[in-house]
N, C-alpha and C positions, 0 to 999 in steps of 0.2 A: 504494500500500500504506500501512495507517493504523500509524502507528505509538506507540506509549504512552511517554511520556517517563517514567524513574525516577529521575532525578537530573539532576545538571549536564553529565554524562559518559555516562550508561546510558539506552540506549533499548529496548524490546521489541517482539519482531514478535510479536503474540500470536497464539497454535494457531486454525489454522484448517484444515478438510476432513484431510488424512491427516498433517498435520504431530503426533507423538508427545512431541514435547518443544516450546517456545517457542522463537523466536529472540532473544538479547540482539548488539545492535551498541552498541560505544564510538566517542565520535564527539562534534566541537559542532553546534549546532543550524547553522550558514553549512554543516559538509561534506554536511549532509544534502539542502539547498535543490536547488532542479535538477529534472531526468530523470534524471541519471548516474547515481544511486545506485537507480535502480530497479530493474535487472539484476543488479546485487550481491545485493541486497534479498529478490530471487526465488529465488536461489542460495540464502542464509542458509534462505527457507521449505522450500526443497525437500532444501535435505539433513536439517532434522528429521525428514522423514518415513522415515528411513534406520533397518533393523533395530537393535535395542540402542543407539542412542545415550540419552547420560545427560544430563543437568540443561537444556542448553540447545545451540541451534547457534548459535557465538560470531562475529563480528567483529569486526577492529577497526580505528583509527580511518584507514591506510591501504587499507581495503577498495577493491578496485574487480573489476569482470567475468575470471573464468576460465575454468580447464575443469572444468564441475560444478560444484567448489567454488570459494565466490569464494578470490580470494586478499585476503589478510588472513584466512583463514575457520581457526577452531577446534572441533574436534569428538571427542569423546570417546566410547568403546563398550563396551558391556562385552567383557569377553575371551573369555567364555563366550558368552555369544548374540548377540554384536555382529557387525558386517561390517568387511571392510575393505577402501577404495575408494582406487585409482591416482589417480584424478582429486582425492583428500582431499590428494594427496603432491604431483602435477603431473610435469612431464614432469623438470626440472629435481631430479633425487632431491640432497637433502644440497646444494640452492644454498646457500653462505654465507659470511658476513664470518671474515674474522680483522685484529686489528689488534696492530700490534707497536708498542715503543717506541725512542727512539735515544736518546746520549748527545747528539745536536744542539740551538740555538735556532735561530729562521729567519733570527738574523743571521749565523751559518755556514754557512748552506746558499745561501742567497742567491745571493751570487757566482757557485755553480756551480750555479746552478737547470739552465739550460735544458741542462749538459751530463750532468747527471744523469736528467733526464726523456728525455732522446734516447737514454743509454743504458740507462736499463729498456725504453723501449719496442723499440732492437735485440737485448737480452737474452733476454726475455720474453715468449715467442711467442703472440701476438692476433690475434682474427679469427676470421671461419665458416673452419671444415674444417683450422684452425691443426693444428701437429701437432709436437713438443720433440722436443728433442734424446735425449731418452731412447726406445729401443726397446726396448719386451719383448718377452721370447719369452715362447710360450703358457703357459710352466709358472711363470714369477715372475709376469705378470699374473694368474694365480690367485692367487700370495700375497700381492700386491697388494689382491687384491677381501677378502680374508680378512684382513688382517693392518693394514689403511688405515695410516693417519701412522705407526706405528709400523714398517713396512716401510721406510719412507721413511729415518729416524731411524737404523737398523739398518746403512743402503747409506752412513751419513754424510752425511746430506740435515739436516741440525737438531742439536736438542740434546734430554736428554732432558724438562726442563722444558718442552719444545715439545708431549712429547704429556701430558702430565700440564695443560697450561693449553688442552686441547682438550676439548671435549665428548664424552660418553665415552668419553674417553680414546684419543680419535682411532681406532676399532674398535667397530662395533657386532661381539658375539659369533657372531651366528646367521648367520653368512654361508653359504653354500652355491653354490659357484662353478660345479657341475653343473649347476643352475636356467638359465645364464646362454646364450642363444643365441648361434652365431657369429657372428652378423651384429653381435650388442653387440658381442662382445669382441673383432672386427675392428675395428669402429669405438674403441676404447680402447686399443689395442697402441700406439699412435703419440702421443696427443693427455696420458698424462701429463704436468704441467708447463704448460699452456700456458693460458690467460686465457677463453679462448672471444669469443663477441660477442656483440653487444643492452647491456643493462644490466650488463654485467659490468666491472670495472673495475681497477683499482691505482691509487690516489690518494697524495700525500703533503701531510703534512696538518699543522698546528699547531695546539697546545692555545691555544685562545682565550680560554674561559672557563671557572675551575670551582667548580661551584653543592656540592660535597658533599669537604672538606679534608679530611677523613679517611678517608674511602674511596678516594680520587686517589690520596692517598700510599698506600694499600696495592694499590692497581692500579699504582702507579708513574707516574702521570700530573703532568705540572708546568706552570704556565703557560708559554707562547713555546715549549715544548716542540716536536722534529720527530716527526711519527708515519710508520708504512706503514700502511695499510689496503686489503686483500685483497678482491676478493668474483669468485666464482665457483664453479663446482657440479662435477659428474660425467659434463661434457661428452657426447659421442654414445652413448658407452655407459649413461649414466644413462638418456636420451631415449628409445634401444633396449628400453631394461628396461620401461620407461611402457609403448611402442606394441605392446611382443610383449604382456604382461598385460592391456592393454586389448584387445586382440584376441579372446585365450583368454577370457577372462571374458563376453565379448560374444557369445561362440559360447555359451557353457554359459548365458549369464542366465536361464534358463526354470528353473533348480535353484531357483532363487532363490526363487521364490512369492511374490513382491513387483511389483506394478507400479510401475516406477521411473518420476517426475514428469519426468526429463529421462535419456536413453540417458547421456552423459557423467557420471552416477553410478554408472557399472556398478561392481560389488562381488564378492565373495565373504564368505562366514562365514568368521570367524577362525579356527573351528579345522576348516575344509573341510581337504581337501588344497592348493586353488588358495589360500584364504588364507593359509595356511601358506608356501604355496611362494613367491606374491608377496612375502610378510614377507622371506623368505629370500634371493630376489632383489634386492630392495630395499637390505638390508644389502650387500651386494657393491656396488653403486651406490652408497652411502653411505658404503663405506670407500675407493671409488674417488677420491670426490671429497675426504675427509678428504687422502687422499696428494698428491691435486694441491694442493689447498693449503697443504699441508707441501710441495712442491718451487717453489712461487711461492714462498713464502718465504726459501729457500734461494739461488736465485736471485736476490732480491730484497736480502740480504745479501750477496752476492759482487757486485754492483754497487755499492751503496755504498762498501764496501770499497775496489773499486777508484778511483771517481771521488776521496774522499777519500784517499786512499796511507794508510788505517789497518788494523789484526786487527780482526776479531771481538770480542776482548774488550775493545778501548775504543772501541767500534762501540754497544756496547752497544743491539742489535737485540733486545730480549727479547721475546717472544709476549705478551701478557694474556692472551689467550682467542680461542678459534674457535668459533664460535656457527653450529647449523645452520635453516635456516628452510624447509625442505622434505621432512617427514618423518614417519612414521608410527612410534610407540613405545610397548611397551609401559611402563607408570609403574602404580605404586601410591597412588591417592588419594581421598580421602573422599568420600562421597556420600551425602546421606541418613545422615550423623551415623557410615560405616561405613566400615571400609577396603576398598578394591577394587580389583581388578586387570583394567587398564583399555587400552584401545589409543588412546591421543591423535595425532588428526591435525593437525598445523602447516603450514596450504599459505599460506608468508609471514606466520607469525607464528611467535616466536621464543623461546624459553624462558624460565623469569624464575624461579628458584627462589630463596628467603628462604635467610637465616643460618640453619647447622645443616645445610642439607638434606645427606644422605649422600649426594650425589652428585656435591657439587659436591669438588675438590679442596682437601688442609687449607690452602694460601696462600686461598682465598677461602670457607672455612668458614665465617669469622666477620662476612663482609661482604655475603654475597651473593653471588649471579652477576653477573659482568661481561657486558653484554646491548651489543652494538655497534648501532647504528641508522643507517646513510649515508641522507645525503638526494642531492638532485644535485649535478652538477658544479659548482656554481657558488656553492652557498651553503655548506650546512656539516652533518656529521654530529654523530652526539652518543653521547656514553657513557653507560649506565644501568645499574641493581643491581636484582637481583632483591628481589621481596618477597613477605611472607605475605598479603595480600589476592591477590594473582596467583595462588595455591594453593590460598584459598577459594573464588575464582570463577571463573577460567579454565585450571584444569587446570596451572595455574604458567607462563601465557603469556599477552607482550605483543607489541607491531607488531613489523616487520620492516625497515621504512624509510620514503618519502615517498609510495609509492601512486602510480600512472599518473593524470592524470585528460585527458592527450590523448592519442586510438591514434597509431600510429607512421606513416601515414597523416595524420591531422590534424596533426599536431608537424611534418611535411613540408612542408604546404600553410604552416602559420605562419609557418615559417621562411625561407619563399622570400623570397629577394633581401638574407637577412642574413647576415652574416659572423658566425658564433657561434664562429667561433676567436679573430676580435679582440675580439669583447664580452667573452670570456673574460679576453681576454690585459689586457685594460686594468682587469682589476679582479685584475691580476696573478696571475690562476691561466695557466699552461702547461699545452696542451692535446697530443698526441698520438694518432693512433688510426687505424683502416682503416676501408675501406668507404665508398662517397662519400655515402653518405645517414647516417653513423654518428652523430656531430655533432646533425643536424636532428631525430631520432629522439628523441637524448638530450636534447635540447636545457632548459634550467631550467624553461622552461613548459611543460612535457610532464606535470611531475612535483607531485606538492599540496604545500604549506608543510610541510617536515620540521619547526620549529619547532611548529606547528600541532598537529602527530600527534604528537608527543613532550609537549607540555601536557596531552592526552587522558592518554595513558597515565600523566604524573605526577598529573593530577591525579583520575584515575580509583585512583591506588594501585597501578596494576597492576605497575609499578616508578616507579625515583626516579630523578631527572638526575643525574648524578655532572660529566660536564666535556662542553663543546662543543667540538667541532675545525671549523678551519675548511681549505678547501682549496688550496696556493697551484701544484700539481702534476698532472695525470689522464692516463692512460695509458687509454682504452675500447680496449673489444673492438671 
């Protein structure tokens, strides 16, 4: 596939056969080199061709192979005659980071590294088919799907600063827990609280570097600083919610009057009934996962707590921000010089609103959005701010992390015969985790230069570096 360079950072797949808008990918000219990126590539062409989509179909610069759409993939519809596609969101509804702060340096933590990482990982329940300590009954895990972090918060799970420095606000509103199969919300009664597996993680992490001193300190970021860093989604119930919609959808597709380029963009119109009802479902997946990440947190401060003999309040565990990167929303944003009301798909790319925007909370009004980025285990994640070019071009969205570029399959085969728990341990990150392939899978070369994909996005504008963390703790699913 030919591609038109626009800049140092912007490349375009230009319209060709039924494609209705262009493809733009973010990206350096080395991530593009290869075959890898040619299947990403075909993704970005074929969901132009998708009803109502506006200005362009986006990636960025941790793009690689999904379902439908690639991940890293952004794409925007109108609300009025646009579609909206499961495979835009992924199976993984509301997968996302949160990162907290402590009153720690790593020369207090130190000491009790490795009793501290033993016990998150017996705290902290990880793993396929994991399932916490917390059981609901059928009627709270509906207010659960409807009420996300905020539920949480209510039971004494947090603080309320916890759901105010969440994405909105820890609740999408339109939830509708009628929508939601039994089969979901068996698979969700159990598994609140708990990590999941694959790339899911609990990291603790220290401020290494920071590129932007006055944004830090209002994030609350400090060099040598101890951080948590969060990531994980809305577990089987979220997955459930994917595979039952993509079913329905794939029975009715002939409504549609569209020949779709690839089945795994199956769709619905936004203001169909199934579109609707998927929106609707999806929020209940999306509030599911908001609350497990408010009870990892919770969790994740009562271990502290205990390994150091301190309170909560000179613990100083405060939230910055939970950021989701698998999700479909509606937003209001210009196009064609106009305002419009839009359904933005993010499958692994991450929000980035500028200073001012009404959305964000008054502590980060004035700064931006706090936009969390992990790379792998082994090198180091980073913290970024939203901006206004990110709102002129991409619907106010940037990467999501470091981007696969070995399958989990290949990462296997590479890893054979190495000990990637002592590689780990000797550049003094402690490792814990299940699964006997879990490790090999994750392993640092599986994953592309998080530095790399964070230069794109700085230097594309699409946000800005605020501080780097590096890793010295990992807890995987």
């Amino acid at each position: 596939m030919k591609l038109k360079q626009l800049d140092a950072y912007k490349w375009e797949v230009p319209r060709t056969g039924a494609m209705r808008v262009p493809g733009i990918v973010y990206a350096s000219p080395r991530m593009l080199e290869g075959p890898d990126h040619s299947e990403p590539l075909k993704q970005v062409s074929n969901v132009a061709t998708l009803p109502g989509i506006l200005k362009a179909s986006l990636a960025m610069p941790d793009m690689h192979w999904g379902y439908g759409f690639p991940i890293g993939g952004v794409a925007a519809f109108d609300w009025e005659t646009g579609v909206v596609s499961p495979g835009g969101v992924g199976y993984d509804i509301n997968c996302g980071v949160r990162l907290a702060t402590t009153r720690f340096e790593e020369k207090d933590v130190r000491p009790k590294l490795r009793d501290l990482v033993d016990a998150l990982y017996g705290h902290v329940p990880c793993g396929i088919g994991s399932t916490g300590a917390i059981k609901l009954s059928a009627k709270e895990e509906k207010r659960v799907l409807v009420e996300g972090s905020r539920w949480a918060v209510r039971q004494g799970y947090g603080e309320e600063t916890d759901v105010e420095h969440t994405e909105d606000g820890g609740c999408l509103p339109h939830a509708d827990p009628s929508l939601i199969s039994e089969r979901a919300l068996t698979r969700g009664r159990k598994q609140l609280g708990t990590l999941g597996s694959g790339n899911h993680f609990l990291e603790v992490g220290v401020v290494d570097e920071i590129f932007d001193t006055d944004v830090a300190e209002a994030f609350g970021l400090y060099e040598n600083q101890v951080t948590l860093m969060l990531h994980s989604g809305s577990r089987g119930l979220g997955y459930q919610v994917c595979d039952d919609f993509l079913a329905r959808m794939n029975r009715n597709i002939g409504r549609l009057g569209v020949n779709l380029p690839d089945r795994q963009l199956v769709c619905a119109m936004i203001q169909s009934d199934e579109g609707r009802s998927y929106l609707n479902a999806m929020a209940c997946a999306a509030n599911y996962a908001y609350a497990n990440r408010q009870m990892l947190l919770h969790l994740s401060r009562e271990v502290f707590s205990r390994i150091f003999g301190i309170g909560p309040a000179h613990l100083g565990m405060h939230l910055i921000y939970d950021v989701c990167h698998n999700i479909a929303k509606k937003e209001t944003h210009v196009v064609d010089g106009h305002e419009r009301s839009v359904c933005v798909h993010r499958k692994g790319a991450t929000r980035s609103f500028p200073p001012g925007h009404a959305a964000l909370c008054e502590d980060y009004r004035n700064t931006g959005q706090p936009i969390l980025i992990p790379g792998d285990m082994g090198t180091a994640s980073y913290v970024l701010v939203g901006t206004q070019k990110a709102m002129d071009e991409t619907f106010g969205s940037t990467c999501h992390g470091a981007g696969r570029v070995l399958s989990r399959t290949a990462a296997k085969k590479k890893s054979k015969g190495r000990s990637i728990y002592r590689e780990l341990e000797d550049k003094g990150i402690l490792v814990r985790w299940t699964g006997r392939s879990t490790l090999a899978e994750e392993m640092p070369e599986a994953y592309k230069d998080i530095s790399e994909v964070v230069d794109v996005v700085h230097g594309a504008g699409l946000s800005r570096r605020v501080a780097r963390l590096r890793p010295i703790a990992v807890v995987k699913g």
